[in-house]
TORMARBA-65978 format. One record per residue (C-alpha): x, y, z; residue in three letters. Coordinates in steps of 0.02 Angstrom, whole numbers. Layout:
<rs>
{x = X	y = Y	z = Z	resn = ALA};
...
</rs>
This chain:
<rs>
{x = 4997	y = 5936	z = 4045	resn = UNK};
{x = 5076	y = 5974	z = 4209	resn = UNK};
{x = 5149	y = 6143	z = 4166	resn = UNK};
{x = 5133	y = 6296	z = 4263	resn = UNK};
{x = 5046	y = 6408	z = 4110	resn = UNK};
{x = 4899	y = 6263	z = 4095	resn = UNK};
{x = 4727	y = 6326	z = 4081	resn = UNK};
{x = 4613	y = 6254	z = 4200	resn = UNK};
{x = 4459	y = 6185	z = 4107	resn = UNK};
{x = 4352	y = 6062	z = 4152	resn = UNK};
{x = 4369	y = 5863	z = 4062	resn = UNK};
{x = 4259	y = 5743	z = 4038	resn = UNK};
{x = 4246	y = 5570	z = 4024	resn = UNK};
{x = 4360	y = 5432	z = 4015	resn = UNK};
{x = 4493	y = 5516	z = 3912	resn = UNK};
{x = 4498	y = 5661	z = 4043	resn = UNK};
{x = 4529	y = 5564	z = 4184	resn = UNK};
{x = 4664	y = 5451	z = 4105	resn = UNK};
{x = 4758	y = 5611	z = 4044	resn = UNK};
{x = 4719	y = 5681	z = 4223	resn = UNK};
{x = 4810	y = 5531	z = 4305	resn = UNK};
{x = 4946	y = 5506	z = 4194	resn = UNK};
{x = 4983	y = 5691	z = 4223	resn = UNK};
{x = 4986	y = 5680	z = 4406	resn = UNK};
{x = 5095	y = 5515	z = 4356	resn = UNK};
{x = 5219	y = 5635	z = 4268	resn = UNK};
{x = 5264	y = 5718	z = 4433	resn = UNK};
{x = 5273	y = 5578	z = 4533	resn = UNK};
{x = 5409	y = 5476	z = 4400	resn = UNK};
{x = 5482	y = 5652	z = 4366	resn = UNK};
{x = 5474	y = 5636	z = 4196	resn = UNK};
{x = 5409	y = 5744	z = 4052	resn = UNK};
{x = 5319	y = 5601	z = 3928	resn = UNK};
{x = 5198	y = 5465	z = 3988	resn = UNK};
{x = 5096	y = 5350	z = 3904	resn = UNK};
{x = 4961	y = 5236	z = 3929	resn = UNK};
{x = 4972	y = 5073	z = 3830	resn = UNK};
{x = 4862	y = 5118	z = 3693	resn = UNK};
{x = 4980	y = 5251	z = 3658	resn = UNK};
{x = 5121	y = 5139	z = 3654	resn = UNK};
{x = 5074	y = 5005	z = 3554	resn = UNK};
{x = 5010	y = 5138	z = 3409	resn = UNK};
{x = 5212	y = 5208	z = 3410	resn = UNK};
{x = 5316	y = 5158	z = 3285	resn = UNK};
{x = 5427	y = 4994	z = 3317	resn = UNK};
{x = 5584	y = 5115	z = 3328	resn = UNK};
{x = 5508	y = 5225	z = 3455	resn = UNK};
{x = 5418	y = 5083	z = 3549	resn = UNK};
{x = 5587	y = 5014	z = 3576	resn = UNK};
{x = 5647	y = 5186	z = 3641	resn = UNK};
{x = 5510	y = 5182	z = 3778	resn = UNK};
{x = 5520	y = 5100	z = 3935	resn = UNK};
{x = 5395	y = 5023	z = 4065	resn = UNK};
{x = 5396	y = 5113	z = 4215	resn = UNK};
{x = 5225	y = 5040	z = 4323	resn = UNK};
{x = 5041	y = 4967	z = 4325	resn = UNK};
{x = 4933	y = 5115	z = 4336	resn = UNK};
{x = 4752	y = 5035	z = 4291	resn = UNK};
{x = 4856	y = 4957	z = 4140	resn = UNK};
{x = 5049	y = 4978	z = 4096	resn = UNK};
{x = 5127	y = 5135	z = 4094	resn = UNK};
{x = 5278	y = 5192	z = 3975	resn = UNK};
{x = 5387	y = 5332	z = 4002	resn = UNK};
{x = 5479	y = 5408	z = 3809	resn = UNK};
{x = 5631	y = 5498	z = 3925	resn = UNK};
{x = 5696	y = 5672	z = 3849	resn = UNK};
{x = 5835	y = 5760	z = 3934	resn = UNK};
{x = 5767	y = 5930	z = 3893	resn = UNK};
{x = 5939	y = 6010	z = 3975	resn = UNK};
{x = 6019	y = 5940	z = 3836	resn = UNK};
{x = 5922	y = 6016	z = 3687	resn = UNK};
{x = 5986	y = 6199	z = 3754	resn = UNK};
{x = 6157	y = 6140	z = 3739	resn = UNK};
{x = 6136	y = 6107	z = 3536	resn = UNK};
{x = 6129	y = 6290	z = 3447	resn = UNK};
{x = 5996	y = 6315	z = 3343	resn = UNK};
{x = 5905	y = 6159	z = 3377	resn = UNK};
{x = 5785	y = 6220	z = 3530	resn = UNK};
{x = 5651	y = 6325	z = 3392	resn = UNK};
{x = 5691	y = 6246	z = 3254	resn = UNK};
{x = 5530	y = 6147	z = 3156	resn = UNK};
{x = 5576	y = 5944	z = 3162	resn = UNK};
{x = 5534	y = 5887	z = 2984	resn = UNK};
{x = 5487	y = 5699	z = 3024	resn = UNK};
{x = 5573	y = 5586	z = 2918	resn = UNK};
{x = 5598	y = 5384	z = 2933	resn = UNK};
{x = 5760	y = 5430	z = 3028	resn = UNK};
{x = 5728	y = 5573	z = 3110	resn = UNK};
{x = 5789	y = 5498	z = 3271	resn = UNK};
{x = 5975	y = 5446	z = 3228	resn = UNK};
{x = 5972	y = 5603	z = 3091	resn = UNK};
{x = 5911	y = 5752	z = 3188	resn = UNK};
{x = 6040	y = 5836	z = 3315	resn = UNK};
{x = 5925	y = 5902	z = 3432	resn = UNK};
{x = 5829	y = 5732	z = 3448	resn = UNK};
{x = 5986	y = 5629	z = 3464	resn = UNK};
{x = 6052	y = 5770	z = 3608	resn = UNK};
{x = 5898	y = 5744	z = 3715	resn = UNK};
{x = 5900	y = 5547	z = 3709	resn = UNK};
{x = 6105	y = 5531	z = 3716	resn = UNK};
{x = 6120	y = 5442	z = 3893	resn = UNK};
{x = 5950	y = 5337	z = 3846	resn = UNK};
{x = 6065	y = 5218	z = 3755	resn = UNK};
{x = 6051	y = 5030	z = 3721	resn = UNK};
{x = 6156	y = 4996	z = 3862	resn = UNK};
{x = 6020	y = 5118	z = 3969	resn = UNK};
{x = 5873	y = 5001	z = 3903	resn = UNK};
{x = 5961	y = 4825	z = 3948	resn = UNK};
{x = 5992	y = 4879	z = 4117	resn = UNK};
{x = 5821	y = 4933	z = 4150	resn = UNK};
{x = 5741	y = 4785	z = 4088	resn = UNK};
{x = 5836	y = 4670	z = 4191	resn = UNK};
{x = 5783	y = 4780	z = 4352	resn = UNK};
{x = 5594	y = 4764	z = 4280	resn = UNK};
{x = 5625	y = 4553	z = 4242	resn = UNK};
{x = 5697	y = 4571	z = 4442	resn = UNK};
{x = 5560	y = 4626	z = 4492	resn = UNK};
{x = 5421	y = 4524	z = 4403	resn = UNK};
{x = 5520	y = 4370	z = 4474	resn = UNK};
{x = 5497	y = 4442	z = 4654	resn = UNK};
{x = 5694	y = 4463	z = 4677	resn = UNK};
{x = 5658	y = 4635	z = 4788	resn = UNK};
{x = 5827	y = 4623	z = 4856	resn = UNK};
{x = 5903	y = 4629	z = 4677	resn = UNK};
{x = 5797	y = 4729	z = 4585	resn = UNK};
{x = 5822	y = 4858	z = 4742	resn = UNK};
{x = 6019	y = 4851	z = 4713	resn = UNK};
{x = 6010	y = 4868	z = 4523	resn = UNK};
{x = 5893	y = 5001	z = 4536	resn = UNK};
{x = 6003	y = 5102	z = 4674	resn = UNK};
{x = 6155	y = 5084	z = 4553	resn = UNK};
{x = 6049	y = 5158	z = 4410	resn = UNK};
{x = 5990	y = 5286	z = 4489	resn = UNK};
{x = 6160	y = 5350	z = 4549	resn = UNK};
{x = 6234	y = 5317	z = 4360	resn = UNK};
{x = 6077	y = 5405	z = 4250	resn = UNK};
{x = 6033	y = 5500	z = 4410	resn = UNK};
{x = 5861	y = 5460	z = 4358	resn = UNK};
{x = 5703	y = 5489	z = 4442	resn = UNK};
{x = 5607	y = 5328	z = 4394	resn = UNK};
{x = 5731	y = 5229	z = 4480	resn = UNK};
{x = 5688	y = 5322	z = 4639	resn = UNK};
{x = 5540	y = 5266	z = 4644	resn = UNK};
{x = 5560	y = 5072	z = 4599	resn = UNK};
{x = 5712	y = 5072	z = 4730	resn = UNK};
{x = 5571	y = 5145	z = 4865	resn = UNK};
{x = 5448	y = 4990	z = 4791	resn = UNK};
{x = 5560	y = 4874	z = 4814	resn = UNK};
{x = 5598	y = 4935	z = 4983	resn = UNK};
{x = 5424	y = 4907	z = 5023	resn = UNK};
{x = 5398	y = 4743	z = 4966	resn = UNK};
{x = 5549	y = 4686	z = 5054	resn = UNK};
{x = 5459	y = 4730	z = 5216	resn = UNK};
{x = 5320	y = 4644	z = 5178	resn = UNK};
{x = 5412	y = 4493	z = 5129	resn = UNK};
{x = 5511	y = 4508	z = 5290	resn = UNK};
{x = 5354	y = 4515	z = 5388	resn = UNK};
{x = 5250	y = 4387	z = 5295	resn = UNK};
{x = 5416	y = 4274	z = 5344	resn = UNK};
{x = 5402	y = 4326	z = 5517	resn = UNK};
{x = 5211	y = 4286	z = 5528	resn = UNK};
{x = 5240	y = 4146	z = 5438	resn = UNK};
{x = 5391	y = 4081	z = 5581	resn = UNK};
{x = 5258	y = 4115	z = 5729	resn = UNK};
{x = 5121	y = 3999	z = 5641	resn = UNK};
{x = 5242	y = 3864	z = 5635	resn = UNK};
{x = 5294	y = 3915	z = 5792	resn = UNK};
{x = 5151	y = 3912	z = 5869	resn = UNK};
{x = 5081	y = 3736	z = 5760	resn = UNK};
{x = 5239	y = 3653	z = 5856	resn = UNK};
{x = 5176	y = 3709	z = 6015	resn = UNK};
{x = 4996	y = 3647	z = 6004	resn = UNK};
{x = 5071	y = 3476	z = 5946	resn = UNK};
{x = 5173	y = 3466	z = 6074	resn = UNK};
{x = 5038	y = 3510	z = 6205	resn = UNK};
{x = 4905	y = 3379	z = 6124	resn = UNK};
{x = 5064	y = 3249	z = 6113	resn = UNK};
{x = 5078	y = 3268	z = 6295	resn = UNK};
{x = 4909	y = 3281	z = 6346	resn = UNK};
{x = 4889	y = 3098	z = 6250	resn = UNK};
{x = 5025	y = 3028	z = 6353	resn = UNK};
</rs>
């Protein structure tokens, strides 16, 4: 999905389309590996863990990040056959290469941006995602920091509207108070 050499051919159905829009989800994360949560939940608990939530697309959306620069920089590891094995992803060089920065440390901090943001802290979860993006230089980031841009804008404005109501309430009292006296 998503690559250049792709044949066209025509899908149908359900599966189709949810393949079509995670694909066209791919380019706008800027990631390589997206799942829907039916995916997810049928990974392994080790690889679950490795995953992380990146939106609500019609149902949650998981992103397994790969640095695929990396895997060129380990010799012999880019065409060589994976044999899976229970630890495949602490034993195997070219696995651990791609995941290095996509640490426990890399996990924490975007859960706390994603626990920001369910609690409607839009100023916060912008900061922490600004400071991960410029740390991982990652792509998902991007586009949370632009979300949370956006919702602070509507929070500002629903404040705004919210200061003219009252605003405007006061007024009519104060009209009706004097028209009594």
């Amino acid at each position: 999905m998503g690559s250049d050499e792709k044949i066209d051919v025509n899908y149908v159905g359900v599966g189709g389309e949810a393949a079509e829009v995670l694909e066209g989800l791919t380019k706008f994360y800027g990631v390589f590996v997206l799942m829907d949560e039916g995916v997810w939940e049928g990974l392994e608990e080790k690889i679950r863990e490795g995953c992380r939530f990146v939106g609500d697309h019609d149902g949650p959306v998981y992103v397994f990040d790969i640095d695929l620069a990396r895997l060129a920089d380990v010799e012999g590891k880019v065409n060589e056959k994976i044999v899976w094995r229970e630890n495949v992803w602490n034993e195997d060089e070219g696995l651990r290469a791609i995941r290095k920065k996509f640490d426990e440390v890399f996990f924490l901090r975007w859960n706390v941006i994603v626990e920001a943001w369910e609690a409607s802290e839009f100023e916060r979860c912008k900061e922490m995602a600004t400071k991960f993006k410029e740390d991982y230089n990652d792509s998902v980031a991007s586009v949370w920091e632009q979300r949370c841009e956006a919702e602070i804008i509507i929070q500002r404005e629903r404040m705004i509207e919210s200061r003219e109501e009252d605003a405007q309430s006061k007024k009519e009292e104060t009209w009706f108070g004097d028209f009594l006296q």
